[in-house]
N, C-alpha and C positions, 0 to 999 in steps of 0.2 A: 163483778162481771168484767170490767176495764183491768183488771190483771188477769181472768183466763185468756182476753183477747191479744191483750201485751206480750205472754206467757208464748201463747199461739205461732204470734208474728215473731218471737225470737226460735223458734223452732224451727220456723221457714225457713228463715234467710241463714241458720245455721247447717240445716241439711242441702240446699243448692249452695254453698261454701266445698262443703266435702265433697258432693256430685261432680262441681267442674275441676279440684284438686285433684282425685280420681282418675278423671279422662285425661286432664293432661300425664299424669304417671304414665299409664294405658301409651300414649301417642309418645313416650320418650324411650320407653321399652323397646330393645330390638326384636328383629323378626324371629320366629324360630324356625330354622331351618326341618327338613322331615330328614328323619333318618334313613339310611340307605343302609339295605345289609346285604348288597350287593359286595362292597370291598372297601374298607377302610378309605384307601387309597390307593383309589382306580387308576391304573398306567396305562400309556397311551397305547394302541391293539400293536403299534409296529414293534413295540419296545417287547412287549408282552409273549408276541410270537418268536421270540430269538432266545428269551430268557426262561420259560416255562418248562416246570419238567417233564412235560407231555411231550418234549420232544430231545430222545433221549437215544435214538436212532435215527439210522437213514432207512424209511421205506423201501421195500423193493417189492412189493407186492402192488396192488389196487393203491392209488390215491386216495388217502383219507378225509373226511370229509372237513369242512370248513371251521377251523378254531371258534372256540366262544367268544366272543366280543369280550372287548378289555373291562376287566370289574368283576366274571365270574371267577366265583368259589373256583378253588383247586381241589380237586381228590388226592390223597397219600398216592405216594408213588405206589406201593402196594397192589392198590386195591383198581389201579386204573384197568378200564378193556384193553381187550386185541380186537384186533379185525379180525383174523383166521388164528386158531391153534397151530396149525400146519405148516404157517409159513413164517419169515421170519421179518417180520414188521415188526415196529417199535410199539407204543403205547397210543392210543387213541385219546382225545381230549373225548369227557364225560360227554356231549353233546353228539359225538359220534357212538354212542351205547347200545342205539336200538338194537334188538335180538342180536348183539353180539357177546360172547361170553363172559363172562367176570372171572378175572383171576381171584383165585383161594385167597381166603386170609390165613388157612390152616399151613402147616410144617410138618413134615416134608412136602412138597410138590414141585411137579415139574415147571421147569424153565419159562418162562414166556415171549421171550424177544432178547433181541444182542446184546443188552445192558445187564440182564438176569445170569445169559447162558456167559461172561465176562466173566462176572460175580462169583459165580458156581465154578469155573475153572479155575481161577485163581485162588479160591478156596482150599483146591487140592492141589497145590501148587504146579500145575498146568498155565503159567504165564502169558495171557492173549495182548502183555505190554503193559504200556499204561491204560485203565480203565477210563474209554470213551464212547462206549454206546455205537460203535459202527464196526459195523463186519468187514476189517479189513486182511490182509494177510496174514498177520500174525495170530489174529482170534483165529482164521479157518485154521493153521497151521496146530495151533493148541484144541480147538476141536478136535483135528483128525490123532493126534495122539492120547486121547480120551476115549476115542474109537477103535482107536488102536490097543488100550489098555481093555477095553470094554469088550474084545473080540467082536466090533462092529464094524460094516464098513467103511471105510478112511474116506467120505466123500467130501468132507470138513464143512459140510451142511446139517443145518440143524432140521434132520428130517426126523420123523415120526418117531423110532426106533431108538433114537438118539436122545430125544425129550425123555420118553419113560426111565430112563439112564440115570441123565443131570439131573441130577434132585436141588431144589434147594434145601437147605433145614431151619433156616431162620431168614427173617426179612433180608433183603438184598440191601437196605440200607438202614442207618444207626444214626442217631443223635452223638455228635459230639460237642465236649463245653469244654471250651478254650481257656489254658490257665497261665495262672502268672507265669508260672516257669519257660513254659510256651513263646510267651511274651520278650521276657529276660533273655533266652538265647538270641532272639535276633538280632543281628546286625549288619552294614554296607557289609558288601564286598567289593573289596578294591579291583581296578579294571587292569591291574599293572601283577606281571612276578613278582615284582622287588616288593611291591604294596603289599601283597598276599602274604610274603615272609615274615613281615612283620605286624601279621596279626595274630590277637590271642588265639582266633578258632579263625573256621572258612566253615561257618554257620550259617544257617537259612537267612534269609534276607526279608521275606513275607510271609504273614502268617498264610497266604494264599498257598506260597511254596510249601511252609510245614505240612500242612493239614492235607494234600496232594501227595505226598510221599507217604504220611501215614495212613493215607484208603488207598495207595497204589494207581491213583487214579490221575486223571491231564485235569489239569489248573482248568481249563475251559470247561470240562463237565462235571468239576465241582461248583463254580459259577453256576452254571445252570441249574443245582440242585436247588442254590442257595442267592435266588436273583434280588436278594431285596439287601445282601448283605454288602454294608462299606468297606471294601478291603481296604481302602488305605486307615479308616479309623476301627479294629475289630478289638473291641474290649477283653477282659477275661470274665469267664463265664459265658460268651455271647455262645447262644448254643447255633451249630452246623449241623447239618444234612449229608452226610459224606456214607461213599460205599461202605459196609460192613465187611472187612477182610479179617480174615485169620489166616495164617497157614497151618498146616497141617503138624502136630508136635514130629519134631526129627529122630523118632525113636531109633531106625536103623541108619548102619554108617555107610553112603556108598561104597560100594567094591568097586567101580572105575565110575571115570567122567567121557561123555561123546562129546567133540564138539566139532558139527556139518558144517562148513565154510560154505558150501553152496547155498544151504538152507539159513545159515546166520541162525542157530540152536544150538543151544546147551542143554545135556539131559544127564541125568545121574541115575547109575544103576545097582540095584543090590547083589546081593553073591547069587541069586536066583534069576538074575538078569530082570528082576520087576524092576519098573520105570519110578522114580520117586520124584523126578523135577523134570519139566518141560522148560526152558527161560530162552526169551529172545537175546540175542547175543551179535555184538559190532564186532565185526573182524579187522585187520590191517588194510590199507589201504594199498598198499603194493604186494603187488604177488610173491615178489620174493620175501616178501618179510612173514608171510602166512606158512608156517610150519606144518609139515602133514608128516603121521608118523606117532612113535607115543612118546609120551612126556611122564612126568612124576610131578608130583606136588611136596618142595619144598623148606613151605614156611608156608605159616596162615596167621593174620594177623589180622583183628577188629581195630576201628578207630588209627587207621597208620598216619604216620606224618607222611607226607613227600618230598621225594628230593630232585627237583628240576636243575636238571642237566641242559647248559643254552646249546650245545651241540646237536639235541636229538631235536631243538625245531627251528629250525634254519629259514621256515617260511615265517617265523617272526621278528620283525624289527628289531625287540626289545632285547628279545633274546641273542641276535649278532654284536650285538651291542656290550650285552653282560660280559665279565670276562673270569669270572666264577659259580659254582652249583650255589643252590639256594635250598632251605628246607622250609617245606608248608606247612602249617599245621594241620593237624586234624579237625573233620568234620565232614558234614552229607556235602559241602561243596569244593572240596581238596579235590586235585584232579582224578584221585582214583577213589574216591565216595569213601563209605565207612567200614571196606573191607579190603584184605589185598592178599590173595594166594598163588605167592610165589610159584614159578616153575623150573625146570631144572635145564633152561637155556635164558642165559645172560639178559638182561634185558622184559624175560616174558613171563605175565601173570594173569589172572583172571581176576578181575577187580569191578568195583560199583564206578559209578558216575555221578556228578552233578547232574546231568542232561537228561533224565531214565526217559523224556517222547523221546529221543532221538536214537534210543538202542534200536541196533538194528538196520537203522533207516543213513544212518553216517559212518563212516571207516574208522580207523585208528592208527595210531601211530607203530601196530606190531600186539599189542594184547589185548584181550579178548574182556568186553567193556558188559556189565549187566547190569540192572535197575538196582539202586542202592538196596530195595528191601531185598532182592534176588540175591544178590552178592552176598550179604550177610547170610543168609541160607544155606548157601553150599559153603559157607566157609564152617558151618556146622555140619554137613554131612562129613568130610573129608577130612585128613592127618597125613601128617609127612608120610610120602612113599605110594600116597593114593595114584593108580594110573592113570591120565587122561591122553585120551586117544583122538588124536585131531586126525578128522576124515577129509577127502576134496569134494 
């Protein structure tokens, strides 16, 4: 009996051993937090409202209603509402949904706001500039020659008549994954002539820059697709959100070039007088250097070097200073981008730009300046002897 009791009492003082070992584990353990599937990482509502791609246009219809508080889920750009079919509003955050329509997920369908009907024009190479989601002059402007091609009326509003028209046929935007080579090209660009001359290329400098010239689209509304990405650290592979562009293949060759120094456009037309290119276009900045009359096209050249002559910019320091020409190399940021078609007055050509927001919107020094992917476009419609007809 005096060992089942012994037996007993070691059994006791062995299990309150474990019980208070236990509690204290229990009391050194952290807390566990609850999960939230709300947002990973929720940004603060002021950051949230500037960066979201709910806001992708400028309203001009009704005020929309009040953004979701910082931490809601995002919808595909896709699949976001309108306020009205009719008018031309941007995208509504999910929260503003009630009884208002849902855009298709199906291909083809019509346009739905300024970012779409962008998307859809530049598709057919009708150039609304760089792609920013706001209905400014150059979108009405490429509008109304779509209406114009459409036999609709030129009212450069995306009214009823016009939607059934602009079709999309695939999403409005596209995953892209960033690669080495992507990478590999970039480099500074020197702030100097002299510096410029002596580099291997006049290359992208940011992958923000590259991946902007390749959706046709402004640096600021690729930000916005893509608010959570670190441009100064973007890896390869890191996948983007960027407009979905194609142009249209360049089956036929224009029969001449238009270019409206009033209207600041360039259009290309076939032997049937069809319109094949709408493109915003910088003209000279002194009148007398803008030639009206017809011209020819005599040399077309991808990828040119350039040769900075300090004569033709007297408004710069560097250049009163030089006391010889220089040759730049090629690349999207040489001062005439990655295409150059010669004309058959000394001095004048139609060529790309480093600058493509600024076509348009700034003069030139005498020849006629278009969006680096535009320039290389028409330098495939056209060949020596092509007419281009500069109007006032």
């Amino acid at each position: 009996m005096a060992l089942w009791l012994l037996a007993a009492a070691l059994l006791a003082v062995l299990g309150l051993c474990w019980f208070d070992s236990n509690r204290s584990k229990q009391q050194r353990l952290p807390a566990i937090q609850p999960v939230s599937h709300a947002s990973p990482n929720p940004e603060p509502a002021a950051h949230r409202s500037t960066s979201s791609r709910a806001n992708l246009t400028e309203p001009t219809g009704p005020a929309p209603s009040p953004k979701p508080p910082a931490g809601s889920p995002e919808e595909p750009l896709a699949s976001r509402p309108t306020l009205d079919a009719t008018n031309d509003v941007g995208p509504l955050p999910p929260s503003a949904a009630t009884n208002a329509p849902t855009i298709s997920s199906s291909y083809p369908r019509p346009v739905q706001n300024v970012f779409e009907m962008q998307v859809a024009l530049a598709r057919l190479a009708l150039s609304p500039g760089s792609i920013d989601g706001l209905l400014g002059p150059q979108t009405r402007s490429a509008l109304r020659a779509f209406q114009q091609k459409e036999h609709l009326s030129m009212t450069g509003e995306l009214d009823n008549a016009t939607r059934e028209r602009l079709l999309l046929s695939e999403p409005p935007t596209g995953t892209y994954l960033v690669t080495s080579n992507d990478l590999a090209r970039l480099q500074p660009l020197s702030s100097t002539w002299l510096g410029k001359s002596r580099q291997t290329a006049l290359e992208y400098e940011t992958v923000l820059e590259l991946v902007s010239e390749k959706s046709q689209a402004a640096p600021t509304l690729v930000q916005r697709l893509n608010p959570d990405i670190v441009w100064s650290n973007v890896s390869a592979c890191a996948p983007l959100e960027l407009p979905n562009i194609s142009l249209p293949e360049s089956r036929r060759r224009a029969a001449f070039i238009t270019i409206g120094l009033s209207d600041k456009v360039l259009e290309a037309w076939d032997e049937r007088t069809n319109l094949l290119v709408h493109f915003p276009c910088s003209i000279a900045r002194q009148v007398d250097k803008r030639p009206v009359g017809e011209l020819h096209v005599t040399v077309v050249a991808l990828n040119p070097n350039y040769t900075f002559d300090p004569e033709i910019f007297p408004e710069s320091a560097e250049a009163r200073e030089l006391k010889t020409k220089l040759v730049l190399p090629p690349g999207p940021n040489n001062p005439v981008g990655v295409a150059w078609i010669g004309l058959d007055r000394p001095g004048y050509g139609i060529h790309g730009t480093p600058r493509p927001e600024q076509v348009g919107r700034t003069e030139s020094h005498g020849c006629f300046r278009l969006a680096n992917w535009n320039a290389a476009y028409v330098a495939r419609l056209v060949s020596v002897g092509t007419p281009v007809y500069i109007q006032p």
